[in-house]
C-alpha positions in Angstrom: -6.8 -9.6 -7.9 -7.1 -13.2 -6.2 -9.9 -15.7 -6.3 -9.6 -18.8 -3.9 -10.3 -22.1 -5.7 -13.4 -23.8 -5.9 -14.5 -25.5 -2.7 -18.0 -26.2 -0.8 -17.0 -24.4 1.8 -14.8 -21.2 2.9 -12.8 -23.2 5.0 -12.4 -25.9 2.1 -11.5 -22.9 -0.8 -8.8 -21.7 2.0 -7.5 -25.4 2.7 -7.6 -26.2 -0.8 -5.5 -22.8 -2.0 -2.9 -23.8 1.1 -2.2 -27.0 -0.5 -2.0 -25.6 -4.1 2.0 -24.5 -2.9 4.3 -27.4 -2.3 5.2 -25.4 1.2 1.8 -25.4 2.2 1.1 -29.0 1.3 3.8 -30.1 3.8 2.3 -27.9 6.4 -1.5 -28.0 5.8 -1.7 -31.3 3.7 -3.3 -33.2 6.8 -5.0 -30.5 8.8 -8.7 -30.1 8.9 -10.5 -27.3 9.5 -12.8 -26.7 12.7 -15.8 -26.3 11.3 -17.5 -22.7 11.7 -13.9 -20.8 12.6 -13.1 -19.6 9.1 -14.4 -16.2 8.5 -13.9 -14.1 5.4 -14.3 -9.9 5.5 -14.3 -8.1 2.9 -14.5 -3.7 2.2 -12.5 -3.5 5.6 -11.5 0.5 4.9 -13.8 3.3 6.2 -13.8 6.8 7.7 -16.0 9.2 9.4 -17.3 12.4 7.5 -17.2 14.3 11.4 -14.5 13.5 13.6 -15.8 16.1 16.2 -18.5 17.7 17.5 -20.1 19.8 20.6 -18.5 17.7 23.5 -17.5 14.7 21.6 -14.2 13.4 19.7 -13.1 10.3 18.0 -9.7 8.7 18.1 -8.0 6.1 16.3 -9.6 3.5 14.5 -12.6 5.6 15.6 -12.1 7.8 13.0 -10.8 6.0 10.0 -8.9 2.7 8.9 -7.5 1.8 5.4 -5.2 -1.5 5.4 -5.0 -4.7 7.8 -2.0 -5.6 6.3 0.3 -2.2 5.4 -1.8 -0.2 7.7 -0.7 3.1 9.3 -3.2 2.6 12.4 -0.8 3.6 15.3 0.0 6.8 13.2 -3.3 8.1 13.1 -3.7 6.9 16.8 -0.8 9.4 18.2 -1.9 12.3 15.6 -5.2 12.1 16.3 -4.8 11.1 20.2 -2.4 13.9 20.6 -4.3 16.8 18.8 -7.9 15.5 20.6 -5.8 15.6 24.2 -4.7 18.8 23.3 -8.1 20.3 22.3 -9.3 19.2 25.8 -6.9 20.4 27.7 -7.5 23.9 26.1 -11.0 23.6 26.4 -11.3 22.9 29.8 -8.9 25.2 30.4 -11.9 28.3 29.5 -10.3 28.8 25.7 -12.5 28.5 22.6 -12.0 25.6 20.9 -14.1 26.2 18.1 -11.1 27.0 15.4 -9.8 23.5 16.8 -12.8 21.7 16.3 -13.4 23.1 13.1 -9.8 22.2 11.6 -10.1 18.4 12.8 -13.0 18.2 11.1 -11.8 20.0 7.9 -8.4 18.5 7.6 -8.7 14.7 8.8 -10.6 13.4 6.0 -7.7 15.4 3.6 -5.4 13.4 5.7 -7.0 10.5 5.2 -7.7 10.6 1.8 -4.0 12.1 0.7 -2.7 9.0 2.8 -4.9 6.3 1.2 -3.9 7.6 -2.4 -0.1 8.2 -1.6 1.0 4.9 0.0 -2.2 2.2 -0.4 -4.3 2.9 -3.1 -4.2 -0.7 -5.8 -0.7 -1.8 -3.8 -1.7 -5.6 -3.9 -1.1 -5.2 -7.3 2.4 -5.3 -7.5 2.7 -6.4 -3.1 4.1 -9.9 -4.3 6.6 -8.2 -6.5 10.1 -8.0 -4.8 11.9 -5.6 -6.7 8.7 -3.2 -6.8 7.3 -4.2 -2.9 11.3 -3.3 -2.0 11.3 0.0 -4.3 8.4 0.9 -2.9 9.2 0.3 1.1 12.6 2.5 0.6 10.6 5.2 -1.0 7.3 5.2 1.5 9.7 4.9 4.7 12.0 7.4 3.5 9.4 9.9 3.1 7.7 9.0 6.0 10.9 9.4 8.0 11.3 13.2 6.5 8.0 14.3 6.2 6.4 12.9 10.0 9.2 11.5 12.0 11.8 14.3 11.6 9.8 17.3 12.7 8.5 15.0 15.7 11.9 14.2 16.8 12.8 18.4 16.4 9.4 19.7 18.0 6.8 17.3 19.1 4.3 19.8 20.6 4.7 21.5 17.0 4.6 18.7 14.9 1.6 16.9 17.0 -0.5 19.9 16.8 -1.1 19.2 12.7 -2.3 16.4 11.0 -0.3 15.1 7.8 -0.8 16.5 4.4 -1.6 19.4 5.4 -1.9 23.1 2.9 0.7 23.3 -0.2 3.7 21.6 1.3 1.1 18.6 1.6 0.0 18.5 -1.8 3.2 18.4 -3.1 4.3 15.4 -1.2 1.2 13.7 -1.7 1.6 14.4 -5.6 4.8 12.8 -6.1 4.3 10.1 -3.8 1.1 9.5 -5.9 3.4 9.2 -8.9 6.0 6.5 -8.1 3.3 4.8 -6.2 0.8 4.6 -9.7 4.0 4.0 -11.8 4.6 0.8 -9.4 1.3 -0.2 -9.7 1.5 -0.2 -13.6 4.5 -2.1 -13.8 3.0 -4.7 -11.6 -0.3 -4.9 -13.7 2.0 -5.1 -17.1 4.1 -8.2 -15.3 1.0 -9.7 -14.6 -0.5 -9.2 -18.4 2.6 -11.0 -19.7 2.9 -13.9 -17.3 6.1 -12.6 -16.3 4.8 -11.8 -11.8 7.4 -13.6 -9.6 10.3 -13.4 -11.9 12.9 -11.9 -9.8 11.8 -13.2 -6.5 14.1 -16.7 -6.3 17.1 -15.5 -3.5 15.9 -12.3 -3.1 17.0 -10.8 0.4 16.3 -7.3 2.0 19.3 -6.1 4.4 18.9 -2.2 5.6 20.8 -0.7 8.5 18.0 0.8 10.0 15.8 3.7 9.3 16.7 6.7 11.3 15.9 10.7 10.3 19.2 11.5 9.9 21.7 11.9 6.5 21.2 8.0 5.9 17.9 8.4 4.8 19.0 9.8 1.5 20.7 6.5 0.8 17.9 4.9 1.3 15.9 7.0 -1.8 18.6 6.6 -3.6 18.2 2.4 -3.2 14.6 2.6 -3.7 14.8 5.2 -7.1 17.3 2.4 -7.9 15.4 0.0 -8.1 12.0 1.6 -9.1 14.2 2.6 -12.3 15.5 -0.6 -13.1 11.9 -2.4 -12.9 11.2 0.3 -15.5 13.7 -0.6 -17.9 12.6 -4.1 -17.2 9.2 -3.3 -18.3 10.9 -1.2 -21.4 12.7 -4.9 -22.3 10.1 -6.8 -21.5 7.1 -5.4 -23.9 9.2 -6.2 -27.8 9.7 -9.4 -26.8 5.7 -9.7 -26.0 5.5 -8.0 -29.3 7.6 -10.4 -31.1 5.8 -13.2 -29.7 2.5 -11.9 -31.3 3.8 -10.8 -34.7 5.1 -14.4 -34.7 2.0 -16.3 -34.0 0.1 -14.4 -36.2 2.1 -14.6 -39.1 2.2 -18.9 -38.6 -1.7 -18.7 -38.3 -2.5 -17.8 -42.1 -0.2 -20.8 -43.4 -1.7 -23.3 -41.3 -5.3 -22.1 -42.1 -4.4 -22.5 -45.7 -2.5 -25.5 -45.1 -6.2 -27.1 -43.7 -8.4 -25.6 -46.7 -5.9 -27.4 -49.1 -6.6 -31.1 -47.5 
């Protein structure tokens, strides 16, 4: 998606794609780098196959981590924390724990995977978008806020006792989160193909009155279908006009060729 520009070293690339912004000029233009403190990581995301075993679990970022930068980290921390607390608790209480162990095993890498492909999956592509980054955090939080936060705020010892995504009702969320989300991720690819990334940016500001699992959140979907619409009908305008462009050039090309062979 992004290269940094040429440089001899890391640190120069990084100083040298600061200063590329008129903004970062004023701030970086004069700094200098301390040589040996930039570092670069790559392939951050990973997950464990087995999450539990005879007298073992993991936790957290023991089991699994997708994003540094729209990551869900603390989410898996209380599901996971939760359900391994509660798994102990019952086990050293003298109950079998094997149908526990063997469900945490089964059902975390679902979790993870359904999570990775509803909310994260190819999002830098369209992440410096406004309109699509703002359609997409109305939708994600939304449905975040009905699908996890609600039933935590009715039961807690219910709701902590799953792990998201879970059987049918999962699927089905995962599925049409999957669709808005790759929909958002084409229209960011297409505004990138014509040139056109950035174009509604200038002034834009994002004003909510809070997320909370209550009535409001419908409003909230509504803004961020909105606006996910709207980018479409962008995209619908946007591709004759890149048509026209073409039909244009090509039909000038043939004259001038012409034009040439006659002199």
């Amino acid at each position: 998606i992004f290269d940094l520009p040429a440089g001899a070293t890391l640190a120069q690339r990084l100083h040298n794609h600061l200063v590329s912004h008129p903004v970062g000029r004023a701030i970086f233009g004069q700094a200098q780098a301390i040589e040996g403190d930039v570092h670069a990581f790559s392939a951050l995301p990973y997950w464990s196959e087995k999450v539990c075993g005879d007298g073992w679990a993991a936790v957290g970022d023991a089991t699994s981590f997708i994003d540094p930068l729209y990551s869900p980290g603390l989410d898996f921390c209380s599901f996971t924390s939760y359900y391994v607390a509660n798994l102990l608790a019952r086990g050293l209480a003298g109950e079998n724990v094997s149908a526990l162990l063997d469900y945490y095993n089964a059902q975390y890498p679902v979790t993870y995977r359904k999570w990775f492909e509803s909310l994260y999956q190819d999002k830098y592509f369209y992440m410096g978008e406004a309109d699509l980054m703002s359609a997409s955090l109305l939708l994600d939080v939304a449905s975040y806020y009905i699908g996890l936060v609600r039933p935590v705020y009715r039961d807690p010892e219910c709701a902590f006792a799953r792990l998201p995504f879970e059987g049918r009702p999962g699927r089905v969320a995962a599925s049409m989160m999957k669709f808005y989300r790759r929909r958002l991720v084409a229209l960011g690819k297409n505004r990138a193909a014509a040139g056109r990334l950035g174009e509604v940016n200038s002034g834009w500001r994002e004003l909510y009155d809070g997320f909370v699992p209550d009535f409001r959140l419908r409003k909230q979907i509504g803004q961020g279908l909105r606006r996910w619409w709207r980018a479409e009908w962008k995209n619908l305008t946007m591709s004759p006009r890149r048509a026209r462009s073409a039909t244009a050039t090509c039909a000038v090309i043939p004259s001038v060729v012409e034009g040439s062979r006659q002199i």
